[in-house]
OpenMM code with the backbone's topology and positions (N, CA, C; nanometers):
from openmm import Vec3, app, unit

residues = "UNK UNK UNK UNK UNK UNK UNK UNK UNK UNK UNK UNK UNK UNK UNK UNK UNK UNK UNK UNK UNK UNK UNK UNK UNK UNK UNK UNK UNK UNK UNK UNK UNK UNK UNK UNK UNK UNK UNK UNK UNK UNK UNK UNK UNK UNK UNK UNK UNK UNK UNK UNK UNK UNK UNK UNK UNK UNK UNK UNK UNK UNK UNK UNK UNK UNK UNK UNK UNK UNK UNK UNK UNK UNK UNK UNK UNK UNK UNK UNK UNK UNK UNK UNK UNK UNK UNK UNK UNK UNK UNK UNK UNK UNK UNK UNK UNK UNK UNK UNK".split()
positions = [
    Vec3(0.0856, -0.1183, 0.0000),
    Vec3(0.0000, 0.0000, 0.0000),
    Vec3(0.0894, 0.1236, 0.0000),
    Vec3(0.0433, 0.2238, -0.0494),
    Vec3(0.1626, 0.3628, -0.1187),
    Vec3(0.0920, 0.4320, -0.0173),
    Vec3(0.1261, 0.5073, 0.0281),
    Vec3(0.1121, 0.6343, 0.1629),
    Vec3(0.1342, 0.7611, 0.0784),
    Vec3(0.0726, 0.8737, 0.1050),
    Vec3(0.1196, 1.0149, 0.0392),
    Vec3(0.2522, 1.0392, 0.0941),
    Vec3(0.2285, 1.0395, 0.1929),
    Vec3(0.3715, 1.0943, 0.2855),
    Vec3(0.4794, 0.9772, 0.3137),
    Vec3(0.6129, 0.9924, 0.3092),
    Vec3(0.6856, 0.9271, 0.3972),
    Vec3(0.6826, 0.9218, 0.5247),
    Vec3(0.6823, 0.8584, 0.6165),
    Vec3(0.6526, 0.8963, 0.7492),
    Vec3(0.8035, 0.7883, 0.8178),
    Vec3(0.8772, 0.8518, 0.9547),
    Vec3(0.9884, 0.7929, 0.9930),
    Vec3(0.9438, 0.7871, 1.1233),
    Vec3(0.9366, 0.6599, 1.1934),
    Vec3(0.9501, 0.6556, 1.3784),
    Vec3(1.0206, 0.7633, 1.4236),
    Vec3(0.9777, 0.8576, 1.4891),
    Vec3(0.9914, 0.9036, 1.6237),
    Vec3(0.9745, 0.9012, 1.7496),
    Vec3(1.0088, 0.9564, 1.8640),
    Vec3(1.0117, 0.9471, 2.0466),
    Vec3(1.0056, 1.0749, 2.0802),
    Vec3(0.9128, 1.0850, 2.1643),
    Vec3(0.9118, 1.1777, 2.2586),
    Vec3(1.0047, 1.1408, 2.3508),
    Vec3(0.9968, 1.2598, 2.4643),
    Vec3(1.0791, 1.2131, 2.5922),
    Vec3(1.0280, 1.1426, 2.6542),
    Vec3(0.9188, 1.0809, 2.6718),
    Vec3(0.9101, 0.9965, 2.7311),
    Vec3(0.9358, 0.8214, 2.7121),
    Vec3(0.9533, 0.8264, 2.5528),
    Vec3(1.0506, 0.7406, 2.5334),
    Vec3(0.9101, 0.6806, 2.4305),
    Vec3(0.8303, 0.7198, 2.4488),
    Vec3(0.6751, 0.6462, 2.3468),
    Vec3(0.7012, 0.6850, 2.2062),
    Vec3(0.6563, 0.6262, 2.1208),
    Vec3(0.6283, 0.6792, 2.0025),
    Vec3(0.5319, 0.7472, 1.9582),
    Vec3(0.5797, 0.8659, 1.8930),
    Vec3(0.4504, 0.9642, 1.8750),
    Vec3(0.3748, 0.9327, 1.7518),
    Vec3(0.2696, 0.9405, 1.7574),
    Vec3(0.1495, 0.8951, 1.6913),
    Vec3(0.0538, 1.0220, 1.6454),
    Vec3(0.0250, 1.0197, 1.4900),
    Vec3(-0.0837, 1.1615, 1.5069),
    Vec3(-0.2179, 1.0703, 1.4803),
    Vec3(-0.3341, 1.1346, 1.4171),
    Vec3(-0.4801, 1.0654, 1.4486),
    Vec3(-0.4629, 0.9511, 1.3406),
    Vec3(-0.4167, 0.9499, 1.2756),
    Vec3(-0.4224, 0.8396, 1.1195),
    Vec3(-0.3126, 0.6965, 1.1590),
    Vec3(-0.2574, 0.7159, 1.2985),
    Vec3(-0.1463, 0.6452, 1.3376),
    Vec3(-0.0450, 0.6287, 1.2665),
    Vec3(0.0127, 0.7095, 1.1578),
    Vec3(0.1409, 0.7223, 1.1255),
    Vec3(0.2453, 0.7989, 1.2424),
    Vec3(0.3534, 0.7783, 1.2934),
    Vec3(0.4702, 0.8843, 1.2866),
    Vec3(0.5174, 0.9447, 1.2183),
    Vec3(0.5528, 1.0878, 1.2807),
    Vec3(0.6343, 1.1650, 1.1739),
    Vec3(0.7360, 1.1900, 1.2316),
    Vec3(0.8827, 1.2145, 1.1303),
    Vec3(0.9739, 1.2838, 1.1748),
    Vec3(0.9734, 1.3741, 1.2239),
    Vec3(1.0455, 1.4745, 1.3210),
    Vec3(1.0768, 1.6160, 1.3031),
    Vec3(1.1691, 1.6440, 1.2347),
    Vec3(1.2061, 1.7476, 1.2124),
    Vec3(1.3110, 1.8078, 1.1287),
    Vec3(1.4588, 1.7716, 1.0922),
    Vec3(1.5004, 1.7539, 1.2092),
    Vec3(1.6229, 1.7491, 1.2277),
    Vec3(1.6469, 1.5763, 1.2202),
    Vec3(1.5468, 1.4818, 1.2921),
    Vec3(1.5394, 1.3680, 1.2525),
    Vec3(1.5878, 1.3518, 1.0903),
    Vec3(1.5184, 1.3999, 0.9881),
    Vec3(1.5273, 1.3980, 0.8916),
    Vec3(1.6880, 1.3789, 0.8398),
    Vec3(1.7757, 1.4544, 0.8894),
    Vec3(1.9198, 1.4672, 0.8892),
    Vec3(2.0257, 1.3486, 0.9385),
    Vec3(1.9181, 1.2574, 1.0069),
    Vec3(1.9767, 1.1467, 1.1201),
    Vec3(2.1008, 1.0377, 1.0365),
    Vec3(2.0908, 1.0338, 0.8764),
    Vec3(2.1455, 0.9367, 0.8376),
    Vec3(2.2767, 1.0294, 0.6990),
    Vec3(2.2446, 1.1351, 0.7283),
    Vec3(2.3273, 1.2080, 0.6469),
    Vec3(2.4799, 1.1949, 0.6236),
    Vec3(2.5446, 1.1962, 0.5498),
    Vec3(2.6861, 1.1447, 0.5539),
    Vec3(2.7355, 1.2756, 0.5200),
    Vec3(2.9074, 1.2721, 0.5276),
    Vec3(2.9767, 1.3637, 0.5180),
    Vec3(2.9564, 1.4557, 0.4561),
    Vec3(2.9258, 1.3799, 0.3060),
    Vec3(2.9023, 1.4245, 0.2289),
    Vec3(2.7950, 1.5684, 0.1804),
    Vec3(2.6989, 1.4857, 0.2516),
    Vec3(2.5888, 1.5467, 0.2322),
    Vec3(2.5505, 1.6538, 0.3069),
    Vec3(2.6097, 1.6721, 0.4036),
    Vec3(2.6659, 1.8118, 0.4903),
    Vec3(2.7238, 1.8629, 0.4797),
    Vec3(2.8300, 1.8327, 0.3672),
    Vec3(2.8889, 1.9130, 0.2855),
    Vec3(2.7849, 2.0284, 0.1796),
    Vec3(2.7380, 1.9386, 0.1040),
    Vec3(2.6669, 1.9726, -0.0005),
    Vec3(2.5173, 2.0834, 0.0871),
    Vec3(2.4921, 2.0365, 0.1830),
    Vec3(2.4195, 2.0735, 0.2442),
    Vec3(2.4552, 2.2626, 0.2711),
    Vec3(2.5307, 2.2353, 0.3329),
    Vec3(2.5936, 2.4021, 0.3757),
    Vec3(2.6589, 2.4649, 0.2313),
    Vec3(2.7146, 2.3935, 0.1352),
    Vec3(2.7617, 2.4485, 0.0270),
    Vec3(2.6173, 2.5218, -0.0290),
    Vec3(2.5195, 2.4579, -0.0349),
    Vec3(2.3445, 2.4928, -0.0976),
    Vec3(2.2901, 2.6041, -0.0123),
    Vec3(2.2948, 2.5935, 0.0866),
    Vec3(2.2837, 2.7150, 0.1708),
    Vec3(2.3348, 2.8238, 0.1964),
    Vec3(2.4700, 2.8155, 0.1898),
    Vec3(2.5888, 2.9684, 0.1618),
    Vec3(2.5778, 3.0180, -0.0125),
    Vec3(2.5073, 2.8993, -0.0944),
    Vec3(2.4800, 2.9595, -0.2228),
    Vec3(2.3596, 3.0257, -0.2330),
    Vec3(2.2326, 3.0081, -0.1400),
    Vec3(2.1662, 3.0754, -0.1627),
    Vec3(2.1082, 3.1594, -0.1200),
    Vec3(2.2143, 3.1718, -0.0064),
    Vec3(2.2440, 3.3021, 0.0629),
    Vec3(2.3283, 3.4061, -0.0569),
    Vec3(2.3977, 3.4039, -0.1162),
    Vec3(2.4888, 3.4735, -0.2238),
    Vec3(2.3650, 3.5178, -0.3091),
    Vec3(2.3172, 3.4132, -0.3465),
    Vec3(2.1951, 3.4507, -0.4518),
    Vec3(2.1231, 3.5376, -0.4390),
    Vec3(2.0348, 3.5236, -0.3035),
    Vec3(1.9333, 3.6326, -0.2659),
    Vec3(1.9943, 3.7730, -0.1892),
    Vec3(2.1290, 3.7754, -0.1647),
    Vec3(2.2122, 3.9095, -0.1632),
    Vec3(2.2421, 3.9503, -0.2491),
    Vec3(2.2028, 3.9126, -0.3711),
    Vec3(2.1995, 3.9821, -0.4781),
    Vec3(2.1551, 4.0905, -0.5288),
    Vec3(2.0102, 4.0542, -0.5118),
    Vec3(1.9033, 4.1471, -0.5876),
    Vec3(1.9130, 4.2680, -0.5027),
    Vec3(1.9448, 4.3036, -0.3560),
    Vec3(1.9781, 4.4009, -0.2831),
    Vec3(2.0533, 4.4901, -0.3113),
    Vec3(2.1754, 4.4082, -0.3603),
    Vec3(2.2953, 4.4888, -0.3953),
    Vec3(2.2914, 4.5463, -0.5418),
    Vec3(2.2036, 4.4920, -0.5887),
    Vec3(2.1309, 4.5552, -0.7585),
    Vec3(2.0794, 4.7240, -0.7330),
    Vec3(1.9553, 4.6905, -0.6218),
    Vec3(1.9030, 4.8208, -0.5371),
    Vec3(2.0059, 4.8928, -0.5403),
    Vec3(2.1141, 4.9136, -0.4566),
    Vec3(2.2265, 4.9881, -0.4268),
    Vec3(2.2824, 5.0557, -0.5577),
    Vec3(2.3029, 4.9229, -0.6447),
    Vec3(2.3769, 5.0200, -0.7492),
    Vec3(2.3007, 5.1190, -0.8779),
    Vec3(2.1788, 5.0779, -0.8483),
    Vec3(2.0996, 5.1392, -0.9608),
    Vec3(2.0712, 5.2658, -0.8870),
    Vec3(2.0434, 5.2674, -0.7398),
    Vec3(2.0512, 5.4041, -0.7102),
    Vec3(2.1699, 5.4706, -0.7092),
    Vec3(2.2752, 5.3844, -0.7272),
    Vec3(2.3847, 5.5087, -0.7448),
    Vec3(2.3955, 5.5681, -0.8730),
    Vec3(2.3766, 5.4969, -0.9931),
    Vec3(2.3328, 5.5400, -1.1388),
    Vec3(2.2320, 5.6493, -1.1336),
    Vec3(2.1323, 5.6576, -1.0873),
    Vec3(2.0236, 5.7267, -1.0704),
    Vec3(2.0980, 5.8396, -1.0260),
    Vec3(2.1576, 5.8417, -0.9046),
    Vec3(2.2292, 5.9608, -0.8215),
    Vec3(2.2548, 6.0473, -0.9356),
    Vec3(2.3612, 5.9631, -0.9533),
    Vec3(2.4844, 6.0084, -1.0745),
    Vec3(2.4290, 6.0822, -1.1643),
    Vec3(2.3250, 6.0210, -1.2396),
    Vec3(2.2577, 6.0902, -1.3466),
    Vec3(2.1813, 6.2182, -1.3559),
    Vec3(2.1042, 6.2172, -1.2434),
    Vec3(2.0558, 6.3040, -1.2131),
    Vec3(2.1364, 6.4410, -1.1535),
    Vec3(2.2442, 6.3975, -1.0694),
    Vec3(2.3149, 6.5033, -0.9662),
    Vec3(2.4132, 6.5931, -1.1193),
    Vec3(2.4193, 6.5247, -1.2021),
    Vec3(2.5173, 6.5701, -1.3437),
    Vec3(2.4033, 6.6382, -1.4244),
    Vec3(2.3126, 6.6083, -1.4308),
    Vec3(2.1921, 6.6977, -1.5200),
    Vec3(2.2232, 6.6693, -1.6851),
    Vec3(2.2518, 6.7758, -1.7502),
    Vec3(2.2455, 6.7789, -1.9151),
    Vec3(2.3981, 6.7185, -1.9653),
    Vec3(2.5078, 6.7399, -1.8801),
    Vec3(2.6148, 6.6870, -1.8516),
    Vec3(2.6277, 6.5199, -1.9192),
    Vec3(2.5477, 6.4722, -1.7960),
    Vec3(2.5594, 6.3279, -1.7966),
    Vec3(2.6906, 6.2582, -1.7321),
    Vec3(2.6673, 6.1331, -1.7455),
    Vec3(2.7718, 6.0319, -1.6626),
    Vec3(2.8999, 6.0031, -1.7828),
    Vec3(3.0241, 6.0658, -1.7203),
    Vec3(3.1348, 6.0344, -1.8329),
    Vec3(3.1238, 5.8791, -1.8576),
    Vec3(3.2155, 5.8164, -2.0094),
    Vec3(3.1991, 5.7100, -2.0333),
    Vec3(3.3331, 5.6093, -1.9012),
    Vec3(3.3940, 5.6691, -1.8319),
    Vec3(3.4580, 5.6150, -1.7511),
    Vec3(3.3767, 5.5626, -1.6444),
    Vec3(3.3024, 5.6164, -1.5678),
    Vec3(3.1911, 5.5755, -1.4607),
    Vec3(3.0869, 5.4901, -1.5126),
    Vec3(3.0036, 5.5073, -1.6727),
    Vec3(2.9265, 5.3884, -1.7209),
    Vec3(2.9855, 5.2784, -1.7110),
    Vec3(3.1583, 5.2780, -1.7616),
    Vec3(3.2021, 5.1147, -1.7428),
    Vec3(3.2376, 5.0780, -1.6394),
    Vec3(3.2529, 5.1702, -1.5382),
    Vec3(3.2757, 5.1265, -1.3689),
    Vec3(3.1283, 5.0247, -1.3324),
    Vec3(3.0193, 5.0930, -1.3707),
    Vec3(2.9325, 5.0532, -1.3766),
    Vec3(2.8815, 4.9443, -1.3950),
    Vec3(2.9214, 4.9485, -1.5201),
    Vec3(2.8757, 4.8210, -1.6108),
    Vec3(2.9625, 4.6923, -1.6113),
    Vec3(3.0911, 4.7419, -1.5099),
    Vec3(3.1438, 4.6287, -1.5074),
    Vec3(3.1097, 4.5799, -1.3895),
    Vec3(3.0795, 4.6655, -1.2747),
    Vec3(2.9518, 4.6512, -1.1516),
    Vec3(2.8538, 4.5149, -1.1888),
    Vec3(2.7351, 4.5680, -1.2357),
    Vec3(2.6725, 4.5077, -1.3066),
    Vec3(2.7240, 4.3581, -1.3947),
    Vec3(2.7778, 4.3203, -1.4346),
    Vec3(2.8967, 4.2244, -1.4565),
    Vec3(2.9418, 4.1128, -1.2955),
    Vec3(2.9696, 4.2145, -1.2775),
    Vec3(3.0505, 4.1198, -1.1023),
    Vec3(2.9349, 4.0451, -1.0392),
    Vec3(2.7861, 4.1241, -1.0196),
    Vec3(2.7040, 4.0774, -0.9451),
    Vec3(2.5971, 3.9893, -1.0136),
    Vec3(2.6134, 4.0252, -1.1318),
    Vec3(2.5421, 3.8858, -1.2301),
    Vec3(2.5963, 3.8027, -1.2301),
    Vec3(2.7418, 3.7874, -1.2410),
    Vec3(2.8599, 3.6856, -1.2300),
    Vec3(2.8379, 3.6058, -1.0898),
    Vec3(2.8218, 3.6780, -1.0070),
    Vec3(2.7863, 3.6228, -0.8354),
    Vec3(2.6921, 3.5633, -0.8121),
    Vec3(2.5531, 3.6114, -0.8887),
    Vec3(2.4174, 3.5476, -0.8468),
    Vec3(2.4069, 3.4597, -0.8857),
    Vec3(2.4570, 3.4062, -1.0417),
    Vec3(2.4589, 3.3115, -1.1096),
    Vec3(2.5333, 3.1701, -1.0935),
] * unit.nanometer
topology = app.Topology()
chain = topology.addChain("A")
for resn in residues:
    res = topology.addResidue(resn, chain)
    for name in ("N", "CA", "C"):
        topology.addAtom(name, app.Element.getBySymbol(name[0]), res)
């Protein structure tokens, strides 16, 4: 018989097995982790410091488009010399390079 869920024995402290109304057990969370190898705690924290990088991304996008904006505006009819567009744009470059 196929179950929707996986379900793994667990214990309370009192040493019983916890039971919900359908009498399956469920893991908690960290149970889940119980058989993990080196490896995979490797890969584990490598996936997590990546997508931490990732979603510090789009922040640091914020930042630089308002400094373009600054720029553009604070220079008026002037405009942004072509030295600061490629500071820029090579900006833009680094943090696409990062998120990706």
């Amino acid at each position: 018989e196929l179950t929707p869920m996986m379900t793994f024995p667990t214990s309370n402290q009192d040493g019983d097995n916890a039971k919900e109304q359908n009498g399956n057990s469920r893991a908690g969370f960290l149970k889940v982790f119980h058989f993990a190898t080196a490896l995979d705690w490797l890969l584990i924290v490598l996936g997590v410091l990546a997508a931490a990088a990732s979603g510090a991304g789009i922040p640091i996008l914020t930042f630089l488009i308002r400094d373009i904006i600054n720029e553009g505006f604070s220079r008026g009819a002037a405009g942004i010399g072509s030295r600061q567009i490629r500071e820029m744009a090579w900006q833009f470059l680094y943090i696409g390079y990062g998120i990706a």
